[in-house]
C-alpha positions as a Markdown table, in Angstrom:
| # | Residue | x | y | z |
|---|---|---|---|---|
| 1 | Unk | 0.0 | 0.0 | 0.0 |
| 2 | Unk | 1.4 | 3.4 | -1.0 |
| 3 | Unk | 2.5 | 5.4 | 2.5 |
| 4 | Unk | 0.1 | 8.3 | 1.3 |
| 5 | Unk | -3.0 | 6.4 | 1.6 |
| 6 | Unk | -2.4 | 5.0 | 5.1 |
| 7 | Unk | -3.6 | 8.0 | 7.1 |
| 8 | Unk | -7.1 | 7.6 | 5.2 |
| 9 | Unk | -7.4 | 4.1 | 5.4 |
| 10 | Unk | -6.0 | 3.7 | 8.8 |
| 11 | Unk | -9.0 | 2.7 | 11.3 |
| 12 | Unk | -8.3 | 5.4 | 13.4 |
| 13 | Unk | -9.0 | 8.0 | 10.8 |
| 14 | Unk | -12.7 | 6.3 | 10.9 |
| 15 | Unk | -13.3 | 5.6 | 14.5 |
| 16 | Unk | -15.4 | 9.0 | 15.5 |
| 17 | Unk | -17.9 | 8.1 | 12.1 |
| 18 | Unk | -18.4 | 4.2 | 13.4 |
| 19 | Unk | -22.2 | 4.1 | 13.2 |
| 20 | Unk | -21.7 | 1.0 | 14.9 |
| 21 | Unk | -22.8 | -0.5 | 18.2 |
| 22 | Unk | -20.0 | -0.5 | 21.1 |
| 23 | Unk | -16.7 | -2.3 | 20.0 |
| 24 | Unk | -14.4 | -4.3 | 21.8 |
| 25 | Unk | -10.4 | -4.5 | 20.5 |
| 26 | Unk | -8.2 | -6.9 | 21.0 |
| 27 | Unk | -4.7 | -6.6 | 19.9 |
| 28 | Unk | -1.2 | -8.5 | 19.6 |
| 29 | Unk | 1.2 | -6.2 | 21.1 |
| 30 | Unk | 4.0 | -8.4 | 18.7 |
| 31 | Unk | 1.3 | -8.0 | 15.5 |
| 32 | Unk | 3.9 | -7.2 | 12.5 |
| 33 | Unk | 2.1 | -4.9 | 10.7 |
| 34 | Unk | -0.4 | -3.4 | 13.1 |
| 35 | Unk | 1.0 | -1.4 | 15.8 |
| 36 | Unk | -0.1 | -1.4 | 19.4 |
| 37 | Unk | -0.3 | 2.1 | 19.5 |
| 38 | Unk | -3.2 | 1.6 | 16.6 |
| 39 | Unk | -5.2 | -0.3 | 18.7 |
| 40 | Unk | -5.2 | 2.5 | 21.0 |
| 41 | Unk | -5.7 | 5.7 | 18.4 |
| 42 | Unk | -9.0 | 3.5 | 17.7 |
| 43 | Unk | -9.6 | 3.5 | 21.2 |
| 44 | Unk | -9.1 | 7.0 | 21.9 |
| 45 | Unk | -10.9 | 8.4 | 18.7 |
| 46 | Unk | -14.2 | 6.2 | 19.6 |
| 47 | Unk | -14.5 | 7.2 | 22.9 |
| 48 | Unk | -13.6 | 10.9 | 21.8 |
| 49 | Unk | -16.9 | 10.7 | 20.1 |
| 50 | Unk | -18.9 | 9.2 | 22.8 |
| 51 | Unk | -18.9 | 5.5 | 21.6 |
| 52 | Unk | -18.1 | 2.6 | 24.2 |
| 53 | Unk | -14.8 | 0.6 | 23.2 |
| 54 | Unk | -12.7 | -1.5 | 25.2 |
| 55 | Unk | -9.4 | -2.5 | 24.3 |
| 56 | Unk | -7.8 | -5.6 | 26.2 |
| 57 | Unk | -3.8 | -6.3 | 25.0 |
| 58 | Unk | -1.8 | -9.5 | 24.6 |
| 59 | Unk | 2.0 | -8.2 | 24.9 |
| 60 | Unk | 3.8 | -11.6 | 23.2 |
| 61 | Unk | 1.0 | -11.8 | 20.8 |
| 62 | Unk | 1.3 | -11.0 | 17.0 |
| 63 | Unk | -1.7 | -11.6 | 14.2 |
| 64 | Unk | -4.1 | -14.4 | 16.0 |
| 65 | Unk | -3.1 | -15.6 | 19.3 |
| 66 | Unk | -1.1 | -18.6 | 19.4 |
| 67 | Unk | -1.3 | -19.4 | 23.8 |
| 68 | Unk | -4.0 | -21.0 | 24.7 |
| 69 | Unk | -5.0 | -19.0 | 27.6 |
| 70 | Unk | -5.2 | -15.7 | 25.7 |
| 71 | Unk | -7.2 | -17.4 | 23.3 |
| 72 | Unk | -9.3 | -18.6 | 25.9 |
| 73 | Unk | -9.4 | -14.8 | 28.3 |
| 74 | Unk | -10.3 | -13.6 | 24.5 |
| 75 | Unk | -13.2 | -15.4 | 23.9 |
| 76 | Unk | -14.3 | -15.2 | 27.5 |
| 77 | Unk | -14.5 | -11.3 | 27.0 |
| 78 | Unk | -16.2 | -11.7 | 24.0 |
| 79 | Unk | -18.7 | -13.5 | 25.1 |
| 80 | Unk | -18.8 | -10.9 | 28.3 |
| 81 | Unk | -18.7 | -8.1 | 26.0 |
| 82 | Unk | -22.1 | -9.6 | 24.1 |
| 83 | Unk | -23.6 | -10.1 | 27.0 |
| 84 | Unk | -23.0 | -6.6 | 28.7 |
| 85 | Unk | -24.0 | -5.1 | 25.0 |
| 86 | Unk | -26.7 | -7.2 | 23.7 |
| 87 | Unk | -27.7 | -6.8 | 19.5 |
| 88 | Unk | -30.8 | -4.2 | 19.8 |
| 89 | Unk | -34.1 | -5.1 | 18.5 |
């Protein structure tokens, strides 16, 4: 991808217009092409404009999480997160 289109297709250029329901991150702090400090410009730019996010890191992970017990506190607050935030009606 050409260096001058990243800032417009970067997800934090997009998080304050999310017409979405709240959003829960989770992010590989070893990812190799997505940068922890991503995660947390999305964070920052949806709560900025009011939305509900929640980011949860995983320091020696990269792209998917290979330990089982992150993949496990992963889908636990997934599930949470669903739960707390159910799909409206």
């Amino acid at each position: 991808m050409a260096p001058d289109l990243l800032p417009e297709t970067a997800a934090a250029s997009r998080a304050d217009g999310f017409d979405q329901p709240p959003s829960p991150v989770a992010q590989g702090e070893s990812h190799p092409r997505v940068p922890k400090e991503e995660a947390h410009q999305v964070l920052d730019a949806r709560k900025q404009a009011g939305k509900t996010a929640e980011l949860q890191s995983y320091p020696p992970e990269g792209h998917g999480f290979e330990r089982r017990e992150d993949r496990i506190d992963a889908l636990q607050r997934t599930v949470g997160w669903f739960e707390k935030y159910p799909k409206p009606r």
